[in-house]
C-alpha positions as CSV (number, residue, x, y, z in Angstrom):
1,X,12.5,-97.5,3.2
2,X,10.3,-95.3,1.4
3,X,7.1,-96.2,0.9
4,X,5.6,-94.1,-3.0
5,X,3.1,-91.9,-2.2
6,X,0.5,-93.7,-4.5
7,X,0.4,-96.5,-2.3
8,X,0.5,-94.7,1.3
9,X,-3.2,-94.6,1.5
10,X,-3.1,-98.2,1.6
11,X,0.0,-98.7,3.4
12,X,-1.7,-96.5,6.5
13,X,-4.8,-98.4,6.5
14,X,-3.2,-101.9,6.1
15,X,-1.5,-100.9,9.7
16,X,-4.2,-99.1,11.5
17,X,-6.5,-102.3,10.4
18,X,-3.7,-105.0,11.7
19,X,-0.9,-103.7,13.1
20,X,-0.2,-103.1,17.4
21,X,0.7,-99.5,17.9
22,X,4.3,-100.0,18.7
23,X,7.0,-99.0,16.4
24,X,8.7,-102.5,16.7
25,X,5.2,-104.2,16.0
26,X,5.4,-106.5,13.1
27,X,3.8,-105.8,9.6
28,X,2.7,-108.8,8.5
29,X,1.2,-111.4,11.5
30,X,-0.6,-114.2,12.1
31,X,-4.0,-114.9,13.5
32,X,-2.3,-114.2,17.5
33,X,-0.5,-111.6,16.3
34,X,2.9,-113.8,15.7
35,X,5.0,-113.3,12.7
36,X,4.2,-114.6,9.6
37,X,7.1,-117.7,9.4
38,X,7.3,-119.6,5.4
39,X,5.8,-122.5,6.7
40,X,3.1,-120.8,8.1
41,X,2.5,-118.4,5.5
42,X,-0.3,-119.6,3.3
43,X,-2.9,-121.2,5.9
44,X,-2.1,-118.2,8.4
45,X,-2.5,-114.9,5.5
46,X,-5.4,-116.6,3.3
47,X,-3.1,-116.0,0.6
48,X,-4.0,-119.2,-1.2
49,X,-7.3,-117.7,-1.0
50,X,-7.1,-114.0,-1.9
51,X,-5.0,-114.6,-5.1
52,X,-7.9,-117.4,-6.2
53,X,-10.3,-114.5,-5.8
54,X,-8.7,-111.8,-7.5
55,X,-8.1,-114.4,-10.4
56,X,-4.0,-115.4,-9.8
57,X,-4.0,-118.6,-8.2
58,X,-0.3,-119.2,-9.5
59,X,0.8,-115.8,-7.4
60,X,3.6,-116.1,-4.9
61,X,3.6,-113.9,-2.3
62,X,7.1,-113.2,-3.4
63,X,6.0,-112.5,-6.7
64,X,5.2,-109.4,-5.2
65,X,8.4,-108.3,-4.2
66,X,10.1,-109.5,-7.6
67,X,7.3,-106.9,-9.3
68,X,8.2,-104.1,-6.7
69,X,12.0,-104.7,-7.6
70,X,11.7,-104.7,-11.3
71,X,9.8,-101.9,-11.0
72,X,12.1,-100.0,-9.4
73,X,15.0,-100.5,-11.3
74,X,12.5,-99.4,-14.9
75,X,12.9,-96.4,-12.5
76,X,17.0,-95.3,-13.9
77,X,18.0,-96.0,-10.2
78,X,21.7,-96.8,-10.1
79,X,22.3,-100.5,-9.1
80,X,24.0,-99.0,-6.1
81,X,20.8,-97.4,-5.4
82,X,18.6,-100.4,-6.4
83,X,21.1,-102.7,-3.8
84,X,20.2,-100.7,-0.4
85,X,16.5,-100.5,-1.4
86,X,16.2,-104.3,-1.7
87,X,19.1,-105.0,1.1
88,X,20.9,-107.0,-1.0
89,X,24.9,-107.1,-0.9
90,X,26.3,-108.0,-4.2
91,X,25.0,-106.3,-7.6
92,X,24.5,-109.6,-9.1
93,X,21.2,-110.0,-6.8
94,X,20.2,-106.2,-7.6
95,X,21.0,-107.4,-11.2
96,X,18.3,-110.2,-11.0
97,X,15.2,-107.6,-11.0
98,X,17.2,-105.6,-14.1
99,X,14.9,-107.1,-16.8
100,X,15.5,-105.9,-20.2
101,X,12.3,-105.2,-22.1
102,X,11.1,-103.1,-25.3
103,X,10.5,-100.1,-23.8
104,X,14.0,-99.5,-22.5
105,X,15.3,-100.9,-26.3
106,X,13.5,-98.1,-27.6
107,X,14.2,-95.4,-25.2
108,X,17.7,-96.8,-26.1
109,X,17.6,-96.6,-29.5
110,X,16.2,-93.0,-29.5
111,X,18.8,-92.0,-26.9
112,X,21.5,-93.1,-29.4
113,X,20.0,-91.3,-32.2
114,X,19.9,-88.5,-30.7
115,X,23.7,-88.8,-30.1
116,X,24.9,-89.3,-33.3
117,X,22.1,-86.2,-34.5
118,X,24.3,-84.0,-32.6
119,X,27.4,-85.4,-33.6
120,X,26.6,-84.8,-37.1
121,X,25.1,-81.3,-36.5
122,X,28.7,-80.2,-34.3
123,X,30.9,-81.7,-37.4
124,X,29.0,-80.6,-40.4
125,X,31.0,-78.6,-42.8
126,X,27.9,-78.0,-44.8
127,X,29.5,-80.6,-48.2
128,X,28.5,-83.5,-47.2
129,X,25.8,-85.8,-48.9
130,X,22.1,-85.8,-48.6
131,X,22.4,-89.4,-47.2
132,X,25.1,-88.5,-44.4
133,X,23.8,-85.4,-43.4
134,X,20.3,-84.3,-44.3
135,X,21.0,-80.9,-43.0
136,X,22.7,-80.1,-45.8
């Protein structure tokens, strides 16, 4: 996957901090070096404790990748696109992440005006009314 170059800087000292040298070696481990497992999770990462410091107690760790997700698909990735990034299988799982929000309504909105703008422009035979057309 790629990783966006805002974060690398983090992403390569997250590894050279805790992860083994070997390709294979896990990203995320426990205190010897296991694999993080969910019922391990929270006593083994600190989580519980990190998220209470930076002031989100309520912060699941899969929170995370619900943000990264949602992110990416504010992106104008197709859902095709969006599925092999997240390695999911159907579009109704890509489709989860696809939140509609304001921003997008008025990108919309101005996208569509600008669509019937040139519409009217191409079929303007110069008589129409002020209110249809206020080219003319």
């Amino acid at each position: 996957m790629a990783i966006p170059e805002a974060i690398r800087p983090e992403i390569l000292q997250h590894l050279e901090t805790f992860v083994g040298p070997a390709p294979d070696a896990w990203v995320f481990t426990g205190l010897r070096k296991n694999p993080l497992r969910r019922g391990n999770f929270n006593p083994q990462s600190g989580w519980k404790k990190a998220v209470a410091e930076v002031g989100v107690p309520h912060l699941h760790f899969h929170d995370l990748r619900h943000t990264g997700n949602t992110l990416a698909s504010r992106t104008k990735a197709s859902t095709k696109d969006l599925m092999a990034r997240m390695g999911h299988d159907s579009a109704r799982a890509a489709l989860i992440y696809q939140h509609a929000t304001s921003e997008a309504d008025q990108e919309i909105a101005a996208a569509l005006s600008g669509l019937v703008d040139g519409e009217r422009s191409r079929s303007c035979s110069g008589e129409c009314c002020p209110s249809c057309c206020p080219s003319c």
